[in-house]
TORVO-288655 format. One record per residue (C-alpha): x, y, z; residue in one letter; residue number from 1. Coordinates in steps of 0.5 Angstrom, whole numbers, plus 500, padded with zeros to 3 digits. Layout:
<sites>
> X_Y_Z_A_NUM
...
</sites>
This chain:
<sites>
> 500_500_500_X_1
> 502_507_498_X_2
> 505_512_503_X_3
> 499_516_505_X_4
> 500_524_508_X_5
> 498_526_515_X_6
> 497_532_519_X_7
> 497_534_526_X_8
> 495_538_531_X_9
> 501_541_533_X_10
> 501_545_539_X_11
> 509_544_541_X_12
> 508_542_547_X_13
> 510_535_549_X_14
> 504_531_547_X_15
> 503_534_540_X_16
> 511_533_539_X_17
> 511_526_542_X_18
> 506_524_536_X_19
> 510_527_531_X_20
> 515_523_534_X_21
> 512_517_533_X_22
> 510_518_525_X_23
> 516_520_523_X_24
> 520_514_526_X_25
> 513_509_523_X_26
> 513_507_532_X_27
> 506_506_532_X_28
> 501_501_530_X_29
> 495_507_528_X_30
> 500_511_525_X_31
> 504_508_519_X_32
> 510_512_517_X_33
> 507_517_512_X_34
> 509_521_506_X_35
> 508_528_508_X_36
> 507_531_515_X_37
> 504_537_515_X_38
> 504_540_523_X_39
> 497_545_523_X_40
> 499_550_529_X_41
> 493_553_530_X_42
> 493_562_532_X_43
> 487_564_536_X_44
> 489_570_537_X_45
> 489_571_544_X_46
> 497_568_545_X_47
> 504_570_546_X_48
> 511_568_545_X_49
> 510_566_538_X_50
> 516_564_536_X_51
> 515_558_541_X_52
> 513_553_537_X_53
> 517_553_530_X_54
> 523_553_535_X_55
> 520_547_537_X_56
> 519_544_531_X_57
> 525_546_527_X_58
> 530_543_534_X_59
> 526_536_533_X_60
> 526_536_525_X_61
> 533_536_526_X_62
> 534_531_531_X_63
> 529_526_527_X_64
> 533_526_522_X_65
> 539_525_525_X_66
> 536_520_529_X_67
> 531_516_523_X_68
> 535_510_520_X_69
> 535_510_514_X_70
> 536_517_514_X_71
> 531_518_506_X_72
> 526_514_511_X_73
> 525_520_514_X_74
> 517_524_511_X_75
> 518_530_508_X_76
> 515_535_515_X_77
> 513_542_515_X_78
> 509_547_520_X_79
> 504_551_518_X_80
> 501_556_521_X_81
> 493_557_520_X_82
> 488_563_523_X_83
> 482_561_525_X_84
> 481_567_530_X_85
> 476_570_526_X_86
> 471_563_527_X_87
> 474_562_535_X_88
> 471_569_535_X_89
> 464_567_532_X_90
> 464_561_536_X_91
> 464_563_542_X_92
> 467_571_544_X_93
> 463_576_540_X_94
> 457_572_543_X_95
> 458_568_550_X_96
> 454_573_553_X_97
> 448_571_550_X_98
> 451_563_549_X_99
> 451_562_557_X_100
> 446_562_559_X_101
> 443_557_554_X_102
> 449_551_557_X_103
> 448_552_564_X_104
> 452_559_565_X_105
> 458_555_563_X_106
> 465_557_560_X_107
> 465_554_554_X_108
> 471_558_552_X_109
> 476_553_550_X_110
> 471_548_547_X_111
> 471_554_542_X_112
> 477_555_541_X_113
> 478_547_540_X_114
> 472_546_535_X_115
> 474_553_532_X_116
> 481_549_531_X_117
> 478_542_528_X_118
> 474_545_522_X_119
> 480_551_520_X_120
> 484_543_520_X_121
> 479_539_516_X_122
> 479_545_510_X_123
> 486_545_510_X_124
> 485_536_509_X_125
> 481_537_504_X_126
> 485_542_501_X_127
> 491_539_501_X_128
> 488_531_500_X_129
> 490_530_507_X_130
> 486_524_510_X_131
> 488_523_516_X_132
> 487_527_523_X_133
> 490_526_529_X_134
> 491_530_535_X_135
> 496_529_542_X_136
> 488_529_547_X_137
> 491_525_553_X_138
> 487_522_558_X_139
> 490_525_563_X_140
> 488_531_562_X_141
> 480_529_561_X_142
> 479_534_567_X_143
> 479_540_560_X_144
> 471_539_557_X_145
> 476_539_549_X_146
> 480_533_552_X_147
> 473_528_553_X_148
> 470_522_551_X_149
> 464_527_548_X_150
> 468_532_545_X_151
> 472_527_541_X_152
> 467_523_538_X_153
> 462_529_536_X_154
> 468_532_533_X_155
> 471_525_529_X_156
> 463_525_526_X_157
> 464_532_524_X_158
> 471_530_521_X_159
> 468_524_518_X_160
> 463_528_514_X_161
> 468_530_509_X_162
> 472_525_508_X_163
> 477_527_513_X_164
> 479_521_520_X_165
> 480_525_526_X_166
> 484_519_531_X_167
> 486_520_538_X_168
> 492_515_538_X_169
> 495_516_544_X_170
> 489_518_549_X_171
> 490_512_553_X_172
> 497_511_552_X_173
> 499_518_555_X_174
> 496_517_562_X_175
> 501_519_566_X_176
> 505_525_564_X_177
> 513_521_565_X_178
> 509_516_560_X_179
> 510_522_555_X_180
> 517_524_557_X_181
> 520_518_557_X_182
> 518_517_550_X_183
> 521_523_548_X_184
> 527_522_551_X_185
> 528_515_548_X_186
> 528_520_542_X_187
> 533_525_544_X_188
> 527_531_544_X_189
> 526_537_550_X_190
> 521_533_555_X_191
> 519_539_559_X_192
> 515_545_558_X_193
> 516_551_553_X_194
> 514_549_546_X_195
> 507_553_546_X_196
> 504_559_545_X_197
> 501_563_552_X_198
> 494_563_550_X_199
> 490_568_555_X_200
> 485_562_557_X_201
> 490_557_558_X_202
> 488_556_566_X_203
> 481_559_565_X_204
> 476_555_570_X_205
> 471_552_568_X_206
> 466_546_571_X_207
> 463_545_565_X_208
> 461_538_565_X_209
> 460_533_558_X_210
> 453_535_558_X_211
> 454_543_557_X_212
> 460_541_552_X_213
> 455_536_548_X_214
> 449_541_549_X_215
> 454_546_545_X_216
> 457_542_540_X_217
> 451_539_538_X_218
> 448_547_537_X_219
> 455_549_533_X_220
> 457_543_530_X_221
> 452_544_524_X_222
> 454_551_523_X_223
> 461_549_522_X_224
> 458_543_517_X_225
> 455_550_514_X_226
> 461_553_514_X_227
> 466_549_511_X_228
> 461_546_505_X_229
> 460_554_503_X_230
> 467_555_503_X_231
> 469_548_499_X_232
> 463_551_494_X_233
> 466_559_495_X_234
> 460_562_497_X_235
> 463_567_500_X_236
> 457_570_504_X_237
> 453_565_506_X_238
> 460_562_509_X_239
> 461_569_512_X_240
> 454_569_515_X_241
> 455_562_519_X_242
> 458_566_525_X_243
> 456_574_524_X_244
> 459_579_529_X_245
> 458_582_536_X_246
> 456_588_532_X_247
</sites>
């Protein structure tokens, strides 16, 4: 079988570059060694320090390709950044005022900005013949309403709506933080911290619960459908009235 391509969902933190890891060096049975990686990094609009995640990804290339024997085994990588700022804003900022009080009065920020991610993510899949999806979502940290078992089925149903596989491959593998940086290590990659952006709601506190988060998506889902249908068809003003402003 012919060598596919695969896009990830690249943060630079540890979990994210841990899978990149795995692809490139084909160490895991979900994830073949593909053609071509694409690392999707994904600018909300709300993050600093910038130059975090392609430092990140520049020092890991180099070192795979060290690393990765025989050196022409190594898949052709690359990150691209994408701004889905003005979805991210549609979704949720220019009208949490009136969404809350329809889920329970719970902040449903990062769910969002994670669904806002997904759909800008699966245009640029089927943009560039990408089928599989995957993301670094770690059971440890199911305590986020983004890292649950309600969140990920919805979104792997949204994804598979256009042809496009969202998978989870190390969700239950990455129970324990030191599972993750063991395996990084066995690379010779940065274990710890300081390959992400600081988003301004990185420690947001919300209580939402799988209800709130499956009662939201459920309600925004089909706009994104909608959305990414218009754009595919380059209905530019439908596209555009699917999360129409604040004011």
């Amino acid at each position: 079988m012919s060598k596919q391509e695969l896009a990830i969902m690249f943060s630079g933190g540890t979990d994210s570059l841990a899978i990149y890891a795995l692809a490139a060096a084909g160490h895991h049975p979900d994830l073949p060694r593909p053609r071509r990686i694409h690392l999707l990094h994904m600018l909300n609009g709300m993050s600093r320090f910038h130059e975090f995640p392609r430092d990140r990804f520049e020092a890991a290339r180099r070192i795979l390709t060290a690393r990765i024997a025989p050196p022409d085994e190594m898949p052709l990588s690359e990150m691209v950044e994408l701004d889905m700022g003005r979805l991210f804003q549609g979704l949720w900022l220019d009208r949490y005022e009136e969404l809350m009080p329809r889920f329970n009065g719970k902040n449903l920020v990062c769910v969002a900005c994670k669904l806002a991610m997904h759909g800008r993510a699966i245009l640029y899949c089927i943009d560039h013949f990408v089928p599989l999806l995957v993301t670094g979502y770690a059971k440890r940290q199911c305590y986020y309403p983004e890292q649950t078992d309600t969140f990920m089925g919805k979104i792997a149903e949204f994804s598979s709506r256009f042809g496009i596989r969202t998978e989870f491959p190390v969700y239950d593998a990455f129970s324990d933080e030191t599972i993750t940086r063991h395996l990084l290590e066995e690379f010779g990659l940065p274990s710890t911290g300081g390959g992400e952006r600081k988003c301004l709601f990185c420690q947001t506190l919300t209580t939402a619960t799988e209800k709130e988060t499956g009662q939201y998506l459920d309600e925004m889902i089909p706009r994104m459908v909608d959305y990414v249908e218009y754009v595919q068809a380059g209905r530019i003003k439908e596209a555009a009235t699917c999360f129409p402003t604040g004011r």
